[in-house]
N, C-alpha and C positions, 0 to 999 in steps of 0.2 A: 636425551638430555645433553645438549653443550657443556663440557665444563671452559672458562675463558680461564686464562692463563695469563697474569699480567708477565712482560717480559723481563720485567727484575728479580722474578722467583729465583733459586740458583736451583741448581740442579738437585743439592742435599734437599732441603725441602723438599722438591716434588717426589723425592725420592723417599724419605717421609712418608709424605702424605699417601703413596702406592701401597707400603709397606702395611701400613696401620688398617686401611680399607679392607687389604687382601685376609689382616689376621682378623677383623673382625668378623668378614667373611666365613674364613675359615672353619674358626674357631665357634662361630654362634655366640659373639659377646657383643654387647653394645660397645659402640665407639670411642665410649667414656669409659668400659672397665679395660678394653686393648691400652689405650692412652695411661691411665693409669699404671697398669700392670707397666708398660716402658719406664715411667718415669720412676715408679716403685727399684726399679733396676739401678737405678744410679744412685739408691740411697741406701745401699748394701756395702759389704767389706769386707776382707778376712785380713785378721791381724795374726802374725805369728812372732812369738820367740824361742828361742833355744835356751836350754835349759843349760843353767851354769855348771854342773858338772858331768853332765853327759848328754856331749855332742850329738849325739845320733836323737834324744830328745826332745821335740817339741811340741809349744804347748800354744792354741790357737783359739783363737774366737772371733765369730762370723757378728759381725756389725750389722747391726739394721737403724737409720737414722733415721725412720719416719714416723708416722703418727699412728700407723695399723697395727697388729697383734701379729708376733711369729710366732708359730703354731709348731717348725717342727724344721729341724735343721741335720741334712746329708751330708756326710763327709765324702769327699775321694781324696786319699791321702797322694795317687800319682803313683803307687807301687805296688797295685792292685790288689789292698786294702779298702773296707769300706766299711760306713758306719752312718746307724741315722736313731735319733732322738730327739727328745725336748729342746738340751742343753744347746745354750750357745756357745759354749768351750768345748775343746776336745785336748787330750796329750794323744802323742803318738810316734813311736819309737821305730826307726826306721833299722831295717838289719844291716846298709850297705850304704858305703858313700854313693853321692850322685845330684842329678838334679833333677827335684821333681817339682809336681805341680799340682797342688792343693787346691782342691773347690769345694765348696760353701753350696751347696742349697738349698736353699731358705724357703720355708713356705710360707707367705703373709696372710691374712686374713682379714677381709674389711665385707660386715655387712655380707656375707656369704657369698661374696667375689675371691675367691684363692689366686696368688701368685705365684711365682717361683723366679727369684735373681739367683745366679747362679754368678758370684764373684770367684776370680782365681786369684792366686801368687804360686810366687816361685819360690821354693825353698833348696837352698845348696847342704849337704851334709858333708861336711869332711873328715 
């Protein structure tokens, strides 16, 4: 099978289009739940704030902006703490100044296809 290639594709695109083949491949998913599951990715977040009277405390919640079901949400708090449940909030109290890096795993559910976006931030403690 030729594939043609018009010459205005950029490179992002076909690069793309590699990517998404190889996971569907990979993975044994139709090309529609790979597609999916990417765009599911950008519709994810972690929001954090620090908590007014103690610094070392924050308190976070993993955003999901789309239309599927979260089913179940991993913390890595960045200081080799970890935590996984229902909730989309978590607090979490760090022992030591620094800078870490918080991630969100999210598991979506649509129609018995699972996802997982995995959004990060950074959080400074002083």
């Amino acid at each position: 099978m030729k594939l043609l290639l018009n010459k205005n594709i950029r490179k992002g695109q076909l690069y793309f289009l590699v990517i998404c083949v190889l996971l569907s491949l990979s993975c044994k998913k139709s090309a529609e739940s790979v597609i999916d599951c990417l765009g599911e990715s950008l519709l994810g977040g972690v929001h954090i704030t620090t908590d007014d009277t103690n610094k070392k405390l924050i308190h976070l919640e993993a955003r999901y902006h789309g239309s599927h079901t979260v089913s179940s949400v991993s913390w890595d708090y960045g200081d080799g703490t970890m935590t996984k449940g229902s909730e989309k909030t978590s607090d979490h109290t760090y022992l030591a100044r620094g800078v870490y890096t918080v991630t969100a795993k999210i598991t979506i559910v649509n129609n018995g296809t699972t996802c997982e976006v995995s959004p990060k931030k950074t959080v400074t403690i002083n």
